[in-house]
RODO-2510 file (C-alpha; in nm, 4 decimals, decimal comma):
residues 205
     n   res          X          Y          Z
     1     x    18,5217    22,6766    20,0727
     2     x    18,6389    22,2870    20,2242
     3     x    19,0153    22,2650    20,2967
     4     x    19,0333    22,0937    19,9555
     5     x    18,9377    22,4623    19,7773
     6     x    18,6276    22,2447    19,6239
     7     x    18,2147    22,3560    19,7312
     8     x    18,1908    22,3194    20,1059
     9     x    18,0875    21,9743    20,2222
    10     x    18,1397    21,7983    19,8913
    11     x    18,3340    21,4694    20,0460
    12     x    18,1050    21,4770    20,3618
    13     x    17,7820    21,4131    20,3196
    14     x    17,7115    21,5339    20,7436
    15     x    17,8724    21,8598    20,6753
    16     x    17,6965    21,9409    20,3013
    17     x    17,3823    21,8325    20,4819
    18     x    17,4758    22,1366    20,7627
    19     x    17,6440    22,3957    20,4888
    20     x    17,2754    22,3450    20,3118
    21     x    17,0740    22,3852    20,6413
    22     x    17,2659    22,7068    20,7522
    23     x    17,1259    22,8357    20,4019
    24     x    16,7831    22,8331    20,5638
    25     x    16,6193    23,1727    20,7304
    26     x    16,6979    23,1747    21,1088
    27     x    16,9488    22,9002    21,1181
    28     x    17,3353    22,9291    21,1793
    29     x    17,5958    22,6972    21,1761
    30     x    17,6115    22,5476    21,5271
    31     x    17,1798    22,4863    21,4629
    32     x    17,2259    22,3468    21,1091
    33     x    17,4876    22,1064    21,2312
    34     x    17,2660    22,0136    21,5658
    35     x    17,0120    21,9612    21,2969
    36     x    17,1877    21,7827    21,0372
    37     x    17,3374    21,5409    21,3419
    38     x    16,9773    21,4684    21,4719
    39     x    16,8483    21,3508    21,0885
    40     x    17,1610    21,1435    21,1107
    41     x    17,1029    20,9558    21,4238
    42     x    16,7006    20,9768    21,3628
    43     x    16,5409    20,6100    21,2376
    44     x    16,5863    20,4656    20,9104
    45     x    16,1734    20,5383    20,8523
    46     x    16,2050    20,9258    20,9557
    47     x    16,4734    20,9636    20,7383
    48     x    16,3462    20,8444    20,4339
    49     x    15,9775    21,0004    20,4962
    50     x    16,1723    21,2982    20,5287
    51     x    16,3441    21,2238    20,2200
    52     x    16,0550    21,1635    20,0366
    53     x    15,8317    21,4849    20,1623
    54     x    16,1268    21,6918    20,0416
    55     x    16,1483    21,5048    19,7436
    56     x    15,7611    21,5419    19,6433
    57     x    15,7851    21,9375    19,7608
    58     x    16,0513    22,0166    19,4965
    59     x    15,8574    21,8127    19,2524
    60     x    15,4687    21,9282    19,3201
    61     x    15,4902    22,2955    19,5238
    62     x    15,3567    22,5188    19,2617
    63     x    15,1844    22,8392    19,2804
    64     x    14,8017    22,8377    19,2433
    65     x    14,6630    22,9675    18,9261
    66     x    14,4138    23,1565    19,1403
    67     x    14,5754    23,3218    19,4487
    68     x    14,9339    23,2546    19,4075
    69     x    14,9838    23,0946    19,6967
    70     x    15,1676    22,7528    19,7404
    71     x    14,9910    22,4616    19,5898
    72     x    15,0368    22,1343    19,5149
    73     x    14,7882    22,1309    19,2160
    74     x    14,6408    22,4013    18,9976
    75     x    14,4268    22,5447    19,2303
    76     x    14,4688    22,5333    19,6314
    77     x    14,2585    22,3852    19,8443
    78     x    14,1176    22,6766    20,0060
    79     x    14,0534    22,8333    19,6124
    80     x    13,9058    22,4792    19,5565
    81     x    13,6639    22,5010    19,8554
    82     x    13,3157    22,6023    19,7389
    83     x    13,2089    22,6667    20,1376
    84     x    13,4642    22,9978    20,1317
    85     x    13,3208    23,3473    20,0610
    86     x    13,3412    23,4472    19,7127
    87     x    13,2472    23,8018    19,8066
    88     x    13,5720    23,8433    20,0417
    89     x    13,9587    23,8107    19,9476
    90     x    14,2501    23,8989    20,2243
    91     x    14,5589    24,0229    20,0620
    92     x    14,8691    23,9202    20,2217
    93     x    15,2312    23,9204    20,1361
    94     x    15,3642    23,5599    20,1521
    95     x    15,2296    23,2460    20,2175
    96     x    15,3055    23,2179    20,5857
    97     x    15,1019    23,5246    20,6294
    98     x    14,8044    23,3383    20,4834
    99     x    14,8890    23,0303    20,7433
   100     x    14,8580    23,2955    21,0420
   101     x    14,5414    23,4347    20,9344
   102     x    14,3734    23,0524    20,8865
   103     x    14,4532    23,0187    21,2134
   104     x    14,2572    23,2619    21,3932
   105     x    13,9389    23,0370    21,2501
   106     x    13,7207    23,3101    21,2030
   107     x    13,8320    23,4300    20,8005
   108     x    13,6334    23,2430    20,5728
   109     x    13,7203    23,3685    20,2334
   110     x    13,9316    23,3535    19,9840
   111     x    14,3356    23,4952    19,9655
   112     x    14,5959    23,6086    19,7255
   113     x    14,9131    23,6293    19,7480
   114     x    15,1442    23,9622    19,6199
   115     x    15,4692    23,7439    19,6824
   116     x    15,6369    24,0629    19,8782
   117     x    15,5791    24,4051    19,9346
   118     x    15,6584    24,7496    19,8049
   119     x    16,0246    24,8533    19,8787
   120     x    16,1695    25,0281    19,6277
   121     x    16,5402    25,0358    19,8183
   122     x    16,5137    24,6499    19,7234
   123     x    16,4016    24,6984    19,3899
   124     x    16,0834    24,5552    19,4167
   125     x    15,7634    24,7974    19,2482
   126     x    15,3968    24,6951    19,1297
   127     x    15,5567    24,4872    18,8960
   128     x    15,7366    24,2139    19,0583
   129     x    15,3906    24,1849    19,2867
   130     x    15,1099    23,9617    19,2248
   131     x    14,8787    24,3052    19,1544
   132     x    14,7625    24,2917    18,8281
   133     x    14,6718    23,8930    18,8811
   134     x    14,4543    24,0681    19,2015
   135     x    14,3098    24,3018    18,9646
   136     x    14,2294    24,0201    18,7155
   137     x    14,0181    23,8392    19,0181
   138     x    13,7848    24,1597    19,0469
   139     x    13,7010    24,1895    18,7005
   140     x    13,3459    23,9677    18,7030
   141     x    13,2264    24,1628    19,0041
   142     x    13,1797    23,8631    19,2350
   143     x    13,4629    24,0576    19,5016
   144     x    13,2774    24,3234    19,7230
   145     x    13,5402    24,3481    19,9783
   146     x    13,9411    24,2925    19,9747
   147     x    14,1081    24,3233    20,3021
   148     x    14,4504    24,3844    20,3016
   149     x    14,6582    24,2240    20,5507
   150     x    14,9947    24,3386    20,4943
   151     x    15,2161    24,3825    20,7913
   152     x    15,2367    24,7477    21,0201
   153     x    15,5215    24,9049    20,8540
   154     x    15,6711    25,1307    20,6464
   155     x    15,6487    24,8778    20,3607
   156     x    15,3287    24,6959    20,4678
   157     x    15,1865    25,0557    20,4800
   158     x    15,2717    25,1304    20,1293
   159     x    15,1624    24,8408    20,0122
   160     x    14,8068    24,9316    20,1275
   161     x    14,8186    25,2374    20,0318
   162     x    14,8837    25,1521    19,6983
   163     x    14,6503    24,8955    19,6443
   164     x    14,3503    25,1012    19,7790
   165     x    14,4663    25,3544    19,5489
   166     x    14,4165    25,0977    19,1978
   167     x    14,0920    24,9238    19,3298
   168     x    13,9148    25,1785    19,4922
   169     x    13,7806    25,3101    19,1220
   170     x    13,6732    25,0087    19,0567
   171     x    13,4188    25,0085    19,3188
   172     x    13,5008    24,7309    19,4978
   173     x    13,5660    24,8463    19,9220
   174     x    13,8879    24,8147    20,0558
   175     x    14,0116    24,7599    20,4301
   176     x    14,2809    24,7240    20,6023
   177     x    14,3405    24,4773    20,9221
   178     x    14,3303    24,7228    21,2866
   179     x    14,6245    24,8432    21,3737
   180     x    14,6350    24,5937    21,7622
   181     x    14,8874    24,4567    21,5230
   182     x    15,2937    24,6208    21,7151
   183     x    15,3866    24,8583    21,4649
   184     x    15,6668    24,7283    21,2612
   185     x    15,6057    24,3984    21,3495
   186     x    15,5393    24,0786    21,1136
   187     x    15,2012    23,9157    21,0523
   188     x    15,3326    23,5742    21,0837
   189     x    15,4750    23,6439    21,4635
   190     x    15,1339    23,7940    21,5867
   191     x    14,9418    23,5652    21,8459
   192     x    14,6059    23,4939    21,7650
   193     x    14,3988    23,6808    21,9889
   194     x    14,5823    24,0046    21,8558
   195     x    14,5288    23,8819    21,4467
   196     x    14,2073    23,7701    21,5446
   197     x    14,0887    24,1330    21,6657
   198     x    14,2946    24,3063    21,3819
   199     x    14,0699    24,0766    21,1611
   200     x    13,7613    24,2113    21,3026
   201     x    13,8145    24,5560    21,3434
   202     x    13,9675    24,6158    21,0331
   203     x    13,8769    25,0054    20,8682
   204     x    13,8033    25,0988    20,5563
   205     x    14,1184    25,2632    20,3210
***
């Protein structure tokens, strides 16, 4: 709360633009006010690009109909890409995970994207995954493989686990990304070489 007992930063525009950067994963106050004072003293053009990008993210970012990863159309542009394997979908948990795994170069078919993981001290089951829109994808038998690329922990594990459970009776293999990956680590933090190796030597579940 401001002096004034109103929302923090309400008369100031520098200090609501630091209160709302502090709200972001990773950043504390003295960042989100280093932050906020370099957009003020950045030029007029940076400031209103960056105006405008934020603008057009909170008015386009969607999720795609087809993987459920962030989109700024209907479908993505690697679901939209008819040069991507068909045959070959890599499950991950969030959309940054999907953004480490493109980078490696060498995956060349399609995602989706469960949105989380299994942690039922958080409340979150099946149900408040993308799973049954995964299933959905491997009902006209064009899937032969889904790799799951959850991260190398208790949850990740799970997460697997449960997912090899519902689509292995539907015949459809299932792998999961080698374990070079640090247990209990994050996808998104792994270097390449490591993600590009867990990629390759991934093992059946």
């Amino acid at each position: 709360m401001s002096e004034g007992g109103g929302p923090p930063g309400d008369a100031d525009p520098l200090r609501k633009l630091s209160v709302l950067l502090a709200r972001l994963p990773g950043i504390g106050e003295k960042s989100a006010l280093r932050l906020a004072l370099s957009i003020v003293r950045a030029d007029p053009e940076y400031k209103a690009v960056l105006a405008e990008t934020i603008d057009k993210v909170r008015t386009t970012m969607r999720s795609c109909d087809t993987c459920r990863d962030l989109s700024h159309a209907a479908t993505c542009s690697i679901c939209g890409d008819a040069r991507r394997d068909r045959g070959t979908i890599c499950v991950i948990a969030h959309p940054q995970d999907r953004m480490a795994v493109e980078r490696t170069g060498i995956y060349r078919g399609l995602y989706h994207v469960l949105h989380g993981v299994l942690d039922p001290l958080a409340g979150v089951g099946p149900a408040e995954l993308q799973i049954n829109t995964l299933l959905e994808r491997l009902r006209d038998d064009t899937v032969t493989e889904v790799i799951v690329a959850t991260s190398p922990n208790v949850e990740g594990d799970a997460t697997a686990l449960y997912i090899s459970k519902i689509i292995n009776p539907l015949g459809v293999k299932v792998t999961r990304i080698a374990s070079g990956l640090a247990v209990g680590g994050e996808l998104e933090y792994a270097d390449l070489s490591t993600l590009h190796r867990a990629l390759e030597d991934r093992r059946p579940l």
